[in-house]
N, C-alpha and C positions, 0 to 999 in steps of 0.2 A: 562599842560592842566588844563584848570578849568572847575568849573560847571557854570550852565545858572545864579547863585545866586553870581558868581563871588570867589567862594572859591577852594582853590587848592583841585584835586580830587587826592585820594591814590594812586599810579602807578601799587600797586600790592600787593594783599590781597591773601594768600593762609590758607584754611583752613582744619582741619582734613584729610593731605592728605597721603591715603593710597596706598603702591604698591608692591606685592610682585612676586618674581619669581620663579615658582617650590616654594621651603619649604625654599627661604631666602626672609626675607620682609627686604624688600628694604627702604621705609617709612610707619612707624607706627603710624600714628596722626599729621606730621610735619605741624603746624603753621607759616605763615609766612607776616610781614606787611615791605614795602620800601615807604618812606616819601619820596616826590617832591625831586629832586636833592641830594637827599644825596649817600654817598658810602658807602654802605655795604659790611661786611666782614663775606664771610659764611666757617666758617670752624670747622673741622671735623675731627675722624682716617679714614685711607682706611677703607672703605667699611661703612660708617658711613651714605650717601644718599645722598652727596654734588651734586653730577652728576645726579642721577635717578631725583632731585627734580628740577635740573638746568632744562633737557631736558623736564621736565614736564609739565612747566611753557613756554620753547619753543614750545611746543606740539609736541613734538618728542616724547612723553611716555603719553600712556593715563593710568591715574590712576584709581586703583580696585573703591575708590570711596572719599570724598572728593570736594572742587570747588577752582578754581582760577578765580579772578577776576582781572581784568585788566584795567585801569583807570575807573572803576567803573559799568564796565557791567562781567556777568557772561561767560565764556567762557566753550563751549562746544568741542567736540574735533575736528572739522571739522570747527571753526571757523577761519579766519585769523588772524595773527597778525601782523599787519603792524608797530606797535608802536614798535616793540621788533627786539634788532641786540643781534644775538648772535655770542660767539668768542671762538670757538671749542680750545679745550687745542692742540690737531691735526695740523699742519700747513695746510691750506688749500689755497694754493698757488699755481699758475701753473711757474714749476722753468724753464720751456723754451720761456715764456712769460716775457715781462719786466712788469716794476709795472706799468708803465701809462694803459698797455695791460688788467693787472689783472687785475686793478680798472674799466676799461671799461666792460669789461667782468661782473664783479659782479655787476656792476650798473645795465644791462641790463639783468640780471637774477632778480634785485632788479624790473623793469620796469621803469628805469631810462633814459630816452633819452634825444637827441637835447642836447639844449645848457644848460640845467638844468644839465645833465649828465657831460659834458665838465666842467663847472664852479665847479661839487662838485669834478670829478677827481683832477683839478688843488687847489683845496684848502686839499683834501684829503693830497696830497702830501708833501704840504707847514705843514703840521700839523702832519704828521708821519713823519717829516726831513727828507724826499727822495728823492727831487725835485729835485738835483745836479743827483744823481741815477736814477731818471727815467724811461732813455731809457737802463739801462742793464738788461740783461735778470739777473731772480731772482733765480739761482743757482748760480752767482758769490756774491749774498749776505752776509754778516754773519748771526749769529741765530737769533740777535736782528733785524736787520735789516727786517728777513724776518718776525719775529713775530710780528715788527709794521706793516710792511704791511698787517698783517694777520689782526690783527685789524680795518686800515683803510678801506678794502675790505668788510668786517663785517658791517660797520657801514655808506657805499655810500649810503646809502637810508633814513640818518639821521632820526634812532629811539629817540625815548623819554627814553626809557629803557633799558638798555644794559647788558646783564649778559655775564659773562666772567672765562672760566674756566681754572683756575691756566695759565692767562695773563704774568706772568715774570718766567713762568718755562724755567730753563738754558740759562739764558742772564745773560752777564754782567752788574754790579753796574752803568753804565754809561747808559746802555739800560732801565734799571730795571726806571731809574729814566727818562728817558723821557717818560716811557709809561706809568708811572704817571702824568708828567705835562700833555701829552695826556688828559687822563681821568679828571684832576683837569677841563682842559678849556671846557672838558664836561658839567659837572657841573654847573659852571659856567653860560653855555646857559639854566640851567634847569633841563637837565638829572639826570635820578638817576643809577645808576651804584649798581649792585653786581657783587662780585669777589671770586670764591674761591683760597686759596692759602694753601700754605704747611709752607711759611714764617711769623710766630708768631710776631716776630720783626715789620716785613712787614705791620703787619695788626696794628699790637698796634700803631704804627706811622702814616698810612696814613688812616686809615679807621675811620667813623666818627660814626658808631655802627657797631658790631661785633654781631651777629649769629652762636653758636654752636650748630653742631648738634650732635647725635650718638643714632648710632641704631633705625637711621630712626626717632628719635623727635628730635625736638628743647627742650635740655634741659638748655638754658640762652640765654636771647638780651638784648643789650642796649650799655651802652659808656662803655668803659675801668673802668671808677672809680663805675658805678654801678655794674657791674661785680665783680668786686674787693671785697666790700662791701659785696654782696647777697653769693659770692661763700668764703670768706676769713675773713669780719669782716672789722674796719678798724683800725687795727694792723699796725704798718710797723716796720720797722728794722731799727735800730742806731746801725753802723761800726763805733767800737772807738778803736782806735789805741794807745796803752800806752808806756810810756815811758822805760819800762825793761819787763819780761814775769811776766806774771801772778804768784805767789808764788803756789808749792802743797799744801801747809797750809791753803790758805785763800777759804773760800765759794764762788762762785760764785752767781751774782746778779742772782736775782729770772728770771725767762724765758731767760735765756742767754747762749749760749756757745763758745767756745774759737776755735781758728782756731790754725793747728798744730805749728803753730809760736808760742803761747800762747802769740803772744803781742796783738791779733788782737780779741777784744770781739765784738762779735752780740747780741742785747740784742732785743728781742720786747717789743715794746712801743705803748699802749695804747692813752693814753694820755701825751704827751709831758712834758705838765705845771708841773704836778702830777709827771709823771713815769721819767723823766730823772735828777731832781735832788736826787732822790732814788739812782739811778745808779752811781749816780758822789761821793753818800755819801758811798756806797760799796767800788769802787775804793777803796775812799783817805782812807778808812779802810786797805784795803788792802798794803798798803804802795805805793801806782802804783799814776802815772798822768796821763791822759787822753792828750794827745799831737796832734790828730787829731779824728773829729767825721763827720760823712757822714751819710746821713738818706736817705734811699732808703723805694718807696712804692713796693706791691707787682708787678710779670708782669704778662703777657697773657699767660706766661709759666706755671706760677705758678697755675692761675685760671684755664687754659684747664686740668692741671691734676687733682686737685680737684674738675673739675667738670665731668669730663671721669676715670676716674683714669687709664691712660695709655696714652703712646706718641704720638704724631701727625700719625708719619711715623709706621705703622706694618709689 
């Protein structure tokens, strides 16, 4: 969507948004900006506001106070939202109904009719790999199978904005990855997709800015390496693997420690150019060789707990 000046207009602007229930606040100030077509990754610990701020923004939860805007108009709570599919973590599926059934069915709750309805069922289909599947009812599915269609069902009414919460919970690796290419050809057309997930891996790989939240704010956004950076520094780790263990007699390199093998040193490294011939001149002190070296950057494991300090999962 653009404006009349022909520039892309923001899909979704949430700002200071507060919500609490009884004496737990739910969100405390949470901030939030999705650029045209990109994938967001918003994630969180339980109870952190991933969902309260998902549903909020569906206008499923009206906020104590706070504003969402939506391709660039304000939205009140009795407003619609036709731009927005949302994809309940819930299967919402009719499993004695087959998938062409479902899809009709949700198209015409969407207000989707005629041959408009017909043409996005039949492409629905072709696009969550079901079309062979179809005509069976949707309790002989598997879980992936029914969570793409949960998705495709979500999204008959082709939104511009699609939030989705925890989309690959308990599918298989095989599933996992089609309902990404899914959401890639989203994309693609324009869409901006948010997702929350519980899969850290998940999100560092396919998502193209990452949103943490807790305790109801956004405390970091941006790419993996700004994150990294803002929450960590830009430090990373050289795995050097030596040719016999470490002697007890010799010092270890400065910021370094030894793995119970004692063949295996982790040293952090600054600067490269500077800090790794330091390292190589401690070794050959040590009487050791250096036989293999691997330089790993920080992950999104690392950044979530230094910027929560606690696990995903509670």
């Amino acid at each position: 969507m653009t404006s009349s000046a022909g520039t892309a207009v923001m899909p979704l602007r949430v700002d200071a948004a507060h919500k609490k229930y009884g004496d737990v606040q739910a969100l405390a100030g949470a901030s939030l900006e999705v650029q045209p077509g990109k994938l967001i990754g918003l994630l969180g610990p339980n109870g952190a506001g991933k969902t309260t701020l998902i549903r909020a923004i569906a206008g499923r939860v009206l906020l104590d106070s706070g504003t969402i805007e939506l391709f660039g108009r304000t939205l009140t709570a009795r407003d619609p939202r036709p731009e927005i599919g949302v994809v309940p973590q819930e299967l919402a599926v009719y499993d004695k109904l087959t998938a062409r059934e479902n899809l009709e069915v949700f198209g015409r709750l969407y207000g989707v009719t005629g041959p408009t309805l017909r043409e996005r069922v039949e492409r629905a289909l072709e696009w969550s790999d079901l079309k062979e599947r179809a005509g069976d009812m949707v309790k002989k599915y598997s879980g992936g199978m029914k969570r793409r269609l949960n998705i495709a069902c979500s999204l008959i009414h082709a939104p511009t904005l699609v939030l989705l919460d925890e989309p690959t919970v308990g599918v298989d690796p095989q599933s996992r990855e089609r309902i990404y290419e899914m959401l890639a050809s989203l994309q693609s057309t324009g869409v901006s997709v948010v997702l929350t997930t519980h899969h850290l891996e998940e999100a560092e790989q396919r998502c193209e800015r990452i949103v943490i939240i807790d305790r109801g704010r956004i405390v970091a956004s941006g790419t993996l390496a700004e994150l990294v950076r803002s929450a960590l520094g830009k430090s990373r780790v050289a795995e050097i693997t030596l040719d016999s263990v470490w002697p007890e007699s010799a010092p270890l390199p400065a910021d370094s420690r030894l793995d119970g093998d004692r063949r295996t040193l982790h040293a952090e490294v600054d600067d490269l150019t500077l800090r790794m011939p330091v390292v190589f001149q401690d070794i050959a002190r040590a009487g050791r060789q250096a036989v293999n070296v691997k330089m790993s950057g920080a992950t999104l494991h690392e950044v979530f707990i230094a910027l929560t300090g606690r696990e995903l999962r509670e």
